[in-house]
Backbone bond lengths (Angstrom), bond angles and torsions (degrees), N, CA, C in turn:
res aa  C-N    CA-C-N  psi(-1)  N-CA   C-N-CA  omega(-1)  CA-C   N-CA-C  phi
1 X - - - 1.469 - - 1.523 108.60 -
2 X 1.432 121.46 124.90 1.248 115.86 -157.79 1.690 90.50 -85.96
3 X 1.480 134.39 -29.22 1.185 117.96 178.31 1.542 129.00 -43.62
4 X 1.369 112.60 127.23 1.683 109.24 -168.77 1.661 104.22 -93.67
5 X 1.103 122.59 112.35 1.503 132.62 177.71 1.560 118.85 -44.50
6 X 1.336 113.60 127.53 1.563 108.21 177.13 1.581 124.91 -161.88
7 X 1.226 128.44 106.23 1.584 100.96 -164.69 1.925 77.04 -168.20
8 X 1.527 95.42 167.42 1.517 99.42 159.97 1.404 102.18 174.51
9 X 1.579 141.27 154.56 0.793 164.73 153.94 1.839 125.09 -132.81
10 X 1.981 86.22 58.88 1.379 81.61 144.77 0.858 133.11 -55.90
11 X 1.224 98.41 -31.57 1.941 99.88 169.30 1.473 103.11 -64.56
12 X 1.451 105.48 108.76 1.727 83.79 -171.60 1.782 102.92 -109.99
13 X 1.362 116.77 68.79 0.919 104.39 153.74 1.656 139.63 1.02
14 X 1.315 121.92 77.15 1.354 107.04 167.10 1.158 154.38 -72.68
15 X 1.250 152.86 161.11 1.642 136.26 -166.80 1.667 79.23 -121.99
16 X 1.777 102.86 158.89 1.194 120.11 150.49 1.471 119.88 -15.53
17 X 1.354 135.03 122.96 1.917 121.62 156.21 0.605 98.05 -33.66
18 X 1.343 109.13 147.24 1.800 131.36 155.37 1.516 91.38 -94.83
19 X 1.512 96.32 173.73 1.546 106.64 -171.08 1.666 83.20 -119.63
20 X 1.247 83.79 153.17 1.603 109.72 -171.07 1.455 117.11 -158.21
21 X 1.354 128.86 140.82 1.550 120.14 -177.61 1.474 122.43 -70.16
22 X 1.104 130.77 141.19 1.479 143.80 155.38 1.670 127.78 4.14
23 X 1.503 99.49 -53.66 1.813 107.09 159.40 1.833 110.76 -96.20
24 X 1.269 115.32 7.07 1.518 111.08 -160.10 1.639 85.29 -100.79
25 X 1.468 104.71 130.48 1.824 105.14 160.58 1.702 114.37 -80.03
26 X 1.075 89.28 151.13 1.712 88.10 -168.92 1.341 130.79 -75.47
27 X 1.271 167.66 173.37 1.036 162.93 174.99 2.037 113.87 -69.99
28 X 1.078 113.14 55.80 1.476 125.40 -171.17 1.597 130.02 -75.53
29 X 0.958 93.55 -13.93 1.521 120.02 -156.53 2.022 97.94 -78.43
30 X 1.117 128.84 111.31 1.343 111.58 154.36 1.293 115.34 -118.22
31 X 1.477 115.73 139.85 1.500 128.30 179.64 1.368 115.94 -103.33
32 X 1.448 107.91 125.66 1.301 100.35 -157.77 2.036 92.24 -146.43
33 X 1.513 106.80 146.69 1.191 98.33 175.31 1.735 109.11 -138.55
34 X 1.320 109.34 163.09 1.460 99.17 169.95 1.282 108.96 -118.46
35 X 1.676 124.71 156.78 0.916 137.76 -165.96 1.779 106.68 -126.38
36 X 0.975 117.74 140.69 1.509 109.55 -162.04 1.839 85.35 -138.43
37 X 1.497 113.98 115.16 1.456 114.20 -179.84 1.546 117.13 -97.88
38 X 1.559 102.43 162.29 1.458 89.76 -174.79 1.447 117.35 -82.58
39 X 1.637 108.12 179.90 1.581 89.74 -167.74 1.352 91.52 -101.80
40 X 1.723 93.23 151.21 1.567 134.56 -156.46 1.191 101.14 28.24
41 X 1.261 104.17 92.99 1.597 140.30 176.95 1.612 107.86 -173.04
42 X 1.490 102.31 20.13 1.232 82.82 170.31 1.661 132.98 -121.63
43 X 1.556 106.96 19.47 1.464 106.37 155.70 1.809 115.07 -102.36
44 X 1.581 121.81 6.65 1.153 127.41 150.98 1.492 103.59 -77.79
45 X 1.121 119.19 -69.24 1.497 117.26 174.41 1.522 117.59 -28.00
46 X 1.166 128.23 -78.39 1.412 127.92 159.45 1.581 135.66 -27.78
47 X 1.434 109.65 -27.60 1.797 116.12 167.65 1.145 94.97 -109.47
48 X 1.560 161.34 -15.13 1.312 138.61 152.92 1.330 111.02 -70.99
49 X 0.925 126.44 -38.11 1.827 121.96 166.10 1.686 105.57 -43.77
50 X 1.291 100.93 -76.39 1.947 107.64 -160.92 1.461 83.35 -61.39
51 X 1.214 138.05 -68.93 1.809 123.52 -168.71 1.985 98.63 -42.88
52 X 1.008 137.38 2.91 1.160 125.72 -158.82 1.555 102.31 -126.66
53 X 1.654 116.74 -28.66 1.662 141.62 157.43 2.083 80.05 -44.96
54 X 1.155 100.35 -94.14 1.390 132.64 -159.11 1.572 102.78 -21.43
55 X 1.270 105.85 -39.53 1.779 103.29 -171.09 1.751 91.49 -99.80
56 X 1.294 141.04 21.02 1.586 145.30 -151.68 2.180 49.45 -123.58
57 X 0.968 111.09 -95.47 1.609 128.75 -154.94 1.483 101.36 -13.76
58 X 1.167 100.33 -62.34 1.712 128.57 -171.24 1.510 116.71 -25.45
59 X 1.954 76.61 -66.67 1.664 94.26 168.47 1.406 137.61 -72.79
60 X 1.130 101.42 5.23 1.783 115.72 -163.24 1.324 127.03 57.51
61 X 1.598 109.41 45.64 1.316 110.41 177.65 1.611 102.80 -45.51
62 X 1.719 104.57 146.08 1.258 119.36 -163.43 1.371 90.85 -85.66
63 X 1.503 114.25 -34.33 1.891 109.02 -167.65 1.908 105.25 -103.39
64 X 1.504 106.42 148.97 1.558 130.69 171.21 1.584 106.76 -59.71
65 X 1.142 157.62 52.23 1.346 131.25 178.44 1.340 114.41 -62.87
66 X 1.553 95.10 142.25 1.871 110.84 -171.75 1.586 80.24 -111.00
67 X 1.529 115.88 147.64 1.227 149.75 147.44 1.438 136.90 -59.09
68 X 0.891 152.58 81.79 1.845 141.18 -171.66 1.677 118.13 -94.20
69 X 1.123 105.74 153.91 1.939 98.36 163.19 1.513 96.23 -161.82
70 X 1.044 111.95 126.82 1.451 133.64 148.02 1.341 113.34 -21.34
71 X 1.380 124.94 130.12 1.625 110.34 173.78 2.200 82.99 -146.77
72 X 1.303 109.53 51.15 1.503 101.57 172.07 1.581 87.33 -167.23
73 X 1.269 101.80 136.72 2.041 106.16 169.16 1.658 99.56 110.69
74 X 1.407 113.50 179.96 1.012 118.73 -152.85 1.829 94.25 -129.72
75 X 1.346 116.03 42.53 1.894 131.81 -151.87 1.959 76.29 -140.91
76 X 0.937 173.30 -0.92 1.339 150.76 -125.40 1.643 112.54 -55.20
77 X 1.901 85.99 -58.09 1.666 105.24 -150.23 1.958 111.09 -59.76
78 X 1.432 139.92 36.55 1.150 127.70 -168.85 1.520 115.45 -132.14
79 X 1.107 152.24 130.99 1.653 146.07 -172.68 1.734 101.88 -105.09
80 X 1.279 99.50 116.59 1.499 103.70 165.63 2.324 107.99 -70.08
81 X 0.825 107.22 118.99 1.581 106.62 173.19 1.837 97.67 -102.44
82 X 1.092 109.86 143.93 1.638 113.91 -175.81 1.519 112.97 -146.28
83 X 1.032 136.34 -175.02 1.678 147.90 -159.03 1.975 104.37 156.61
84 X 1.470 87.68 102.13 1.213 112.34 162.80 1.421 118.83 -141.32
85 X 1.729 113.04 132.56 1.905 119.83 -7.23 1.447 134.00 -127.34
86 X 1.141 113.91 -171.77 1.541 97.88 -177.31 1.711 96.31 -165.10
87 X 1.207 115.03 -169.58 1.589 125.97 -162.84 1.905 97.31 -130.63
88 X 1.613 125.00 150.05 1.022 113.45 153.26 1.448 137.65 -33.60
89 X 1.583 115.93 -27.24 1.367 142.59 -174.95 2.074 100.38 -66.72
90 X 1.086 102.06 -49.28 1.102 145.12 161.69 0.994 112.30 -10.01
91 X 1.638 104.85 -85.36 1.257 130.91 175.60 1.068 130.71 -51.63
92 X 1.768 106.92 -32.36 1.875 120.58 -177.39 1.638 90.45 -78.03
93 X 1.259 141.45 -39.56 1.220 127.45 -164.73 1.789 104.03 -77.40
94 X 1.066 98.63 -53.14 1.653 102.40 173.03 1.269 108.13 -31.84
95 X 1.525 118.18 -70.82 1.624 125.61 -175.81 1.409 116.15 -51.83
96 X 1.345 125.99 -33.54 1.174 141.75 155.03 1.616 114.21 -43.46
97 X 1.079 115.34 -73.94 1.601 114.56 171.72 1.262 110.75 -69.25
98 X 1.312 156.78 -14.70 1.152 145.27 132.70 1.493 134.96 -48.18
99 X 1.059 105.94 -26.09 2.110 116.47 167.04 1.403 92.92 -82.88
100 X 1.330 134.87 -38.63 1.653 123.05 -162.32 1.408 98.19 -76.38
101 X 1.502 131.20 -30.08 1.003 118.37 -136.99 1.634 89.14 -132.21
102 X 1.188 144.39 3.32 1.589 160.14 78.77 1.893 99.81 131.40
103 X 1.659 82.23 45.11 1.545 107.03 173.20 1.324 112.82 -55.85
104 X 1.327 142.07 6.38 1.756 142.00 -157.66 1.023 77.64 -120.57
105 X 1.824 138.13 -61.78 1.711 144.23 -149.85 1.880 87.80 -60.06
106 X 1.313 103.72 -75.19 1.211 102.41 -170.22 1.526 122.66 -42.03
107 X 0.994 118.04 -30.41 1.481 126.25 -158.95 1.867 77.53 -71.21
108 X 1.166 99.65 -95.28 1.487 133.84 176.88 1.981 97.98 -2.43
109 X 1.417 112.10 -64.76 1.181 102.00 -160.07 1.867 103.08 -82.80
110 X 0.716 106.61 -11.48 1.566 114.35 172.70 1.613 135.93 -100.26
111 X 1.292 106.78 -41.34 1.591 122.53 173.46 1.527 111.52 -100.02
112 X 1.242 115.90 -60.97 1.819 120.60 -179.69 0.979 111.34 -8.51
113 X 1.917 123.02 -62.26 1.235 129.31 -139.85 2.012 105.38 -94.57
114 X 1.411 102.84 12.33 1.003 106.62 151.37 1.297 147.26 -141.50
115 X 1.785 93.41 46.05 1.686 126.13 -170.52 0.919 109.46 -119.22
116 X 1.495 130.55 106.01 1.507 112.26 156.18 1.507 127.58 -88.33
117 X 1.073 117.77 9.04 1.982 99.59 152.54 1.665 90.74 -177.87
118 X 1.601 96.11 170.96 1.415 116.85 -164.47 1.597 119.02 -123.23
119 X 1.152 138.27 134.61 1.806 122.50 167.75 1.000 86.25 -117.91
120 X 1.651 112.62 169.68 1.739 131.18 176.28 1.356 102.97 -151.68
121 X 1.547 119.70 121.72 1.139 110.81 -154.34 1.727 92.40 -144.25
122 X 1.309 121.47 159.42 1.328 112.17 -173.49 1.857 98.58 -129.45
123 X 1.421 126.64 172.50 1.425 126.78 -173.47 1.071 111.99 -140.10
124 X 1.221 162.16 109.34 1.133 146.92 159.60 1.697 110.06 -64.00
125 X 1.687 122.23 110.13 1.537 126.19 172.49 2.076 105.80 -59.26
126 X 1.167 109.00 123.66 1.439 101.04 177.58 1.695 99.47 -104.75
127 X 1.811 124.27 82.31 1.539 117.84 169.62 1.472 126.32 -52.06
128 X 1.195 97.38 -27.91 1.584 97.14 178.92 1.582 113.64 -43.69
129 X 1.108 107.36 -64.09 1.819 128.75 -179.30 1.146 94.28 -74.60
130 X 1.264 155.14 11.55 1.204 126.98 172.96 1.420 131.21 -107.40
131 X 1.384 143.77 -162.16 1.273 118.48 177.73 2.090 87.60 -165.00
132 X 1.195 98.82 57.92 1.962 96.79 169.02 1.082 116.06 -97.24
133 X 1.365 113.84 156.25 1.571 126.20 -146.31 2.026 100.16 -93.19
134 X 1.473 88.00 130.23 2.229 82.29 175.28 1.372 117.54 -18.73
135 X 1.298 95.40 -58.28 1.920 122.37 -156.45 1.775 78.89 -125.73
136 X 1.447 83.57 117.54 1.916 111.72 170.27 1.373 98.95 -124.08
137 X 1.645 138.46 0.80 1.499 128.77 175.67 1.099 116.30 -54.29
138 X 1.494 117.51 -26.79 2.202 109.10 -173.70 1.547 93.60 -82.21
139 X 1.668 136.50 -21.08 0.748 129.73 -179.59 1.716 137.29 -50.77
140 X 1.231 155.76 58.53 0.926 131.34 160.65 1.426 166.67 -153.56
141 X 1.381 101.01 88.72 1.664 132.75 163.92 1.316 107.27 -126.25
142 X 1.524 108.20 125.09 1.261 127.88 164.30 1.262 144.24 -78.59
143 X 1.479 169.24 13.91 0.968 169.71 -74.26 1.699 112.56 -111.66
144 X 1.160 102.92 121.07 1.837 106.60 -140.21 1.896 86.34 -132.58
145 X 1.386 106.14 101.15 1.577 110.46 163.53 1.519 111.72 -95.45
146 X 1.327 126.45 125.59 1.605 126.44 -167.23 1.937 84.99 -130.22
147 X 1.779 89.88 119.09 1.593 105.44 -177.83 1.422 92.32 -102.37
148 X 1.987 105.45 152.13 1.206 112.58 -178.50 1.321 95.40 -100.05
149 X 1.509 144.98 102.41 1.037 149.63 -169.94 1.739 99.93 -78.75
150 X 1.185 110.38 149.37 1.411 132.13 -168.28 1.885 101.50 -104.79
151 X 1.252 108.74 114.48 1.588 116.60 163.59 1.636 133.75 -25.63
152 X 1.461 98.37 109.85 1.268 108.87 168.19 2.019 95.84 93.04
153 X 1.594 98.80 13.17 1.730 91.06 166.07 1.474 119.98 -94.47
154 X 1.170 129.56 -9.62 1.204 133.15 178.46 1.380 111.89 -23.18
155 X 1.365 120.22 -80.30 2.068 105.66 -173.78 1.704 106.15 -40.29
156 X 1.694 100.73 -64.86 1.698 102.11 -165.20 2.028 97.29 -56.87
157 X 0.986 130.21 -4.22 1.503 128.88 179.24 2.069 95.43 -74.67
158 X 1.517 99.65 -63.03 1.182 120.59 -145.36 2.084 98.60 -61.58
159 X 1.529 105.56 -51.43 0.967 141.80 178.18 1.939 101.18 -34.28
160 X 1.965 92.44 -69.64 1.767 97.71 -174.63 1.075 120.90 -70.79
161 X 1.430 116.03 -18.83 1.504 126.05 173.09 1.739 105.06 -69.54
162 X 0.812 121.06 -58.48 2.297 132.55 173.90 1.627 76.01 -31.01
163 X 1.787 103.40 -90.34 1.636 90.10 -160.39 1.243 134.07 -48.18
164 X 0.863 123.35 -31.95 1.756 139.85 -176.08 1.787 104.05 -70.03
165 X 1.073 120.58 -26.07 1.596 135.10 -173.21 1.434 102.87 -84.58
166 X 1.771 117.37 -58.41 1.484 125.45 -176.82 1.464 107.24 -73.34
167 X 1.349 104.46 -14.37 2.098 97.71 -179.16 1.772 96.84 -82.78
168 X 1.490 109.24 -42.57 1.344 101.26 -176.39 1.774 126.47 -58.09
169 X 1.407 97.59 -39.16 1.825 121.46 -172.53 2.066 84.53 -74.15
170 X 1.244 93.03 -51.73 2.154 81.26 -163.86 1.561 102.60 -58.94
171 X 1.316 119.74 -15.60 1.676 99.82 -150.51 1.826 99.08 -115.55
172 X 1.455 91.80 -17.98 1.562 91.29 170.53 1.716 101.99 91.00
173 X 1.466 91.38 79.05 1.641 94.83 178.35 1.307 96.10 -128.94
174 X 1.601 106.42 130.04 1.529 146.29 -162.35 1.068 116.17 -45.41
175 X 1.280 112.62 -32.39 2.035 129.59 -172.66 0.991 107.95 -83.04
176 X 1.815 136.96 -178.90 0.854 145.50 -179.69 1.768 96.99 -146.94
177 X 1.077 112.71 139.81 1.821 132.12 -158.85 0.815 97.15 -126.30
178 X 1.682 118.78 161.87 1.185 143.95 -179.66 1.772 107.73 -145.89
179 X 1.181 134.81 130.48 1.383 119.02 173.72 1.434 95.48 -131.60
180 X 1.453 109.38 146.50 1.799 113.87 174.80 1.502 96.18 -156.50
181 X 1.688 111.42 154.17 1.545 113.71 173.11 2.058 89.28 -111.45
182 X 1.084 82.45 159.12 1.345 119.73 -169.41 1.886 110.70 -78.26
183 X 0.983 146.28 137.28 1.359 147.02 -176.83 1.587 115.50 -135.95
184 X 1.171 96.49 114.22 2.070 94.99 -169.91 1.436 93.24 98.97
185 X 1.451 103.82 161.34 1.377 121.46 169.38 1.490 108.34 70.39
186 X 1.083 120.10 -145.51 1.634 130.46 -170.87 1.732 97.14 -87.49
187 X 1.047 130.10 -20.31 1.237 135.46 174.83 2.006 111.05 90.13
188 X 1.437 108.70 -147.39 1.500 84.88 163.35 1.680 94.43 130.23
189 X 1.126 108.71 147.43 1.789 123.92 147.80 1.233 130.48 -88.58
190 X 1.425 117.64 126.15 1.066 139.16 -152.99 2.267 110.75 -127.74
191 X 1.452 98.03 105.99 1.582 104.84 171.18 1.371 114.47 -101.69
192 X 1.563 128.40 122.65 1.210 123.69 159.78 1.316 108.18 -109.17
193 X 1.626 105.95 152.01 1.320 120.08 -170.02 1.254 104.84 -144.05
194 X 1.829 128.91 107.00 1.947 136.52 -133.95 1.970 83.86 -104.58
195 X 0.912 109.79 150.27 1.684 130.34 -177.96 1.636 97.82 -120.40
196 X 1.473 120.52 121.76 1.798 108.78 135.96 1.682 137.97 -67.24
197 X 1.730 98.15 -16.14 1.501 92.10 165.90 1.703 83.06 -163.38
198 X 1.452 100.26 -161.22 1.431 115.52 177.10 1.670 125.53 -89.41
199 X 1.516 104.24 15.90 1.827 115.65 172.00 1.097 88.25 -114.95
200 X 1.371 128.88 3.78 1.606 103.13 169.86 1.989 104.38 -93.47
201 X 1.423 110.39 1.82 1.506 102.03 -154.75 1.474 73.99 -80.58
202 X 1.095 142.48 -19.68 1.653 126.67 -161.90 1.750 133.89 -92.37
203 X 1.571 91.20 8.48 1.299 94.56 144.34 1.576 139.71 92.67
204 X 1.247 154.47 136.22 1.420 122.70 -157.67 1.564 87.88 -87.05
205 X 1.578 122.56 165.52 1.482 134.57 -167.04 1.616 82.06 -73.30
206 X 1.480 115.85 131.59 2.005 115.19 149.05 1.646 86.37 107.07
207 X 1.341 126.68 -20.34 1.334 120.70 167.32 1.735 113.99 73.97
208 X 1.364 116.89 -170.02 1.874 91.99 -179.47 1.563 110.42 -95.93
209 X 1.234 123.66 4.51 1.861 114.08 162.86 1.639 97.59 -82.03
210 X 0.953 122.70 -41.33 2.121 105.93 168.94 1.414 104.33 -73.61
211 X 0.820 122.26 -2.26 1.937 105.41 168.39 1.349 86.74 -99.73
212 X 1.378 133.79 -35.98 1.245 113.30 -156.58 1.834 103.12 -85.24
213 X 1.387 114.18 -15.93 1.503 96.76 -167.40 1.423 79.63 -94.57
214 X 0.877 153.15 -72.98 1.733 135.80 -173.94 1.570 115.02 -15.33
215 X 1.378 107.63 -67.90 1.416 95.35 163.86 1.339 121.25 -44.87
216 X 1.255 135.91 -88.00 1.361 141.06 -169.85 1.717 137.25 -82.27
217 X 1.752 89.47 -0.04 1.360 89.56 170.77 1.792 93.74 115.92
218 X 1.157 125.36 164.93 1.388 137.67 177.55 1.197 126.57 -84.37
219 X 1.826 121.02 -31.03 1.070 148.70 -159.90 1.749 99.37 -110.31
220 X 1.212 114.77 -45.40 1.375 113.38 166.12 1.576 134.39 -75.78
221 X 1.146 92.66 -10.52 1.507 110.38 172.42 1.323 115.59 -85.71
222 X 1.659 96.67 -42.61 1.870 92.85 -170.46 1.554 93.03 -90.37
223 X 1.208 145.65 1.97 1.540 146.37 152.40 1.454 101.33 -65.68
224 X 1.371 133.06 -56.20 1.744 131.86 -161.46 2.009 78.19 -71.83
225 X 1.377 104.43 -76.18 2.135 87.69 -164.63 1.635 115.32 -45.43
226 X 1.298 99.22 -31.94 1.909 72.54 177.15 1.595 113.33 -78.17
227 X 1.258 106.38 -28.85 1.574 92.60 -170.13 1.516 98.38 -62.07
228 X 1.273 134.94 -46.91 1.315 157.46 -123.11 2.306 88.93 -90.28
229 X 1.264 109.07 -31.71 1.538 117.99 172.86 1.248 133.09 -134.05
230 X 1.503 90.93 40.55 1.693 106.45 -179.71 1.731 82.43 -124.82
231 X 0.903 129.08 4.96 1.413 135.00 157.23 2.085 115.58 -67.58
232 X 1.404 96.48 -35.82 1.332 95.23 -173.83 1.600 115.01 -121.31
233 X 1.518 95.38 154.48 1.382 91.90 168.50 1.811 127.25 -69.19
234 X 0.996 105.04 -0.08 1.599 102.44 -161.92 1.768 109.43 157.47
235 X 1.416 113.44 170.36 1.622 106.62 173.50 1.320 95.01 -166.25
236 X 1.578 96.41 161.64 1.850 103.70 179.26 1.089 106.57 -148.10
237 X 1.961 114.92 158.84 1.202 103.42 -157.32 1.753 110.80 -136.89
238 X 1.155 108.29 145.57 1.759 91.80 -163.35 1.587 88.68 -142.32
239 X 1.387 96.35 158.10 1.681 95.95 -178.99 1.430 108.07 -137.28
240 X 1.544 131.53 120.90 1.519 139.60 -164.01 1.211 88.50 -117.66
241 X 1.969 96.03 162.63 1.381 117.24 -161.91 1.370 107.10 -129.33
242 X 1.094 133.83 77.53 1.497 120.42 179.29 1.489 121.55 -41.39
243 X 1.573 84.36 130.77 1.537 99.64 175.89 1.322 125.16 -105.24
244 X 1.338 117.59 117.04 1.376 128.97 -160.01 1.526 103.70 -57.41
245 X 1.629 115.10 -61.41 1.168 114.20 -151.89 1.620 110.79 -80.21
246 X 1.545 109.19 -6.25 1.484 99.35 164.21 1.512 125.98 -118.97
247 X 1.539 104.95 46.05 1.429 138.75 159.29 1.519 114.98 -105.45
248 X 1.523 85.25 149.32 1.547 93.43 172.13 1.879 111.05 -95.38
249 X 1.715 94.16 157.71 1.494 89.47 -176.56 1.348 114.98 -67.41
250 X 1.517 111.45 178.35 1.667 113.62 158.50 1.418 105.95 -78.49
């Protein structure tokens, strides 16, 4: 398949839980790719894409893809495309209705030729820890911190994240979170944090270690953040803007 694979949402955007039964695993999975266009190719790029939504429509693509772009950093030219969620199970049916319905041809003879490269990246959504809003539609700017987690931290990762999640949900902190680990690539933890415009990027006054030592004290707070990033080597932070018009509807 000459199409070159590319997408990711570490930023893993989450949707509301779905409800799911007791032995049933949940629908966690988001597939997400990035698209990196060529240069000045990108108002061809942009009407072969949405003409390319449009026949996704046509056919009754079974999945919503949401759109992203970077509007902070010195990376501009690339579109995160995403679909959350779904299961590996998922995926075989997806791929399935995508060969029948010869979604690669189309892509390929219409969009390709104005892509120069692709990632494909997968997320696991963690709802438990999370706290996203029913209705995320007024929402959109994202603010997406991706930690380079350090080997063999996973429990003490999994562990500071629980507490750090239940101090935020018990004490009544203003934001709404997203947490997902990363699949493929270098791997990694992943926080999103959804904006309705750009006065929301600025924040409650004291930020969340002053909400957090109010809640729990000063000494317990700055004990939960260090343990909580002595887990990683480092983190970076980028903030995408969903783009309506090169999304598909609900």
């Amino acid at each position: 398949m000459r199409m070159k694979l590319i997408f990711m949402f570490f930023i893993a955007l989450a949707l509301a839980a779905p409800v799911f039964g007791a032995d049933e695993r949940p629908a966690d999975l988001a597939d997400s790719w990035i698209v990196v266009v060529k240069d000045g190719h990108d108002e061809e790029f942009e009407k072969a894409f949405t003409d390319h939504l449009k026949h996704r429509a046509r056919k009754k693509d079974p999945r919503v893809w949401k759109t992203y772009a970077p509007i902070v950093g010195d990376d501009l030219n690339f579109y995160v495309v995403r679909f959350c969620c779904t299961t590996y199970a998922g995926m075989d049916d997806y791929r399935a209705w995508s060969q029948k319905n010869k979604m690669n041809d189309h892509w390929n003879e219409n969009v390709d030729p104005h892509v120069a490269d692709y990632k494909h990246y997968f997320a696991r959504i963690d709802f438990k820890n999370g706290n996203w809003p029913e209705d995320d539609s007024e929402y959109k700017l994202f603010g997406v911190t991706s930690f380079d987690s350090k080997n063999g931290r996973a429990a003490a990762i999994e562990k500071s994240k629980t507490e750090l999640s239940e101090a935020a949900k018990s004490g009544g902190w203003s934001r709404h979170w997203s947490w997902s680990n990363s699949v493929g690539g270098d791997g990694g933890l992943n926080l999103v944090t959804p904006f309705k415009d750009y006065a929301g990027l600025q924040g409650p006054e004291g930020g969340f270690s002053g909400f957090l030592a109010k809640h729990v004290g000063e000494a317990k707070a700055g004990e939960m953040l260090s343990g909580f990033s002595e887990n990683f080597h480092g983190s970076t932070y980028t903030i995408y803007r969903l783009i309506d018009e090169m999304s598909m509807s609900e």
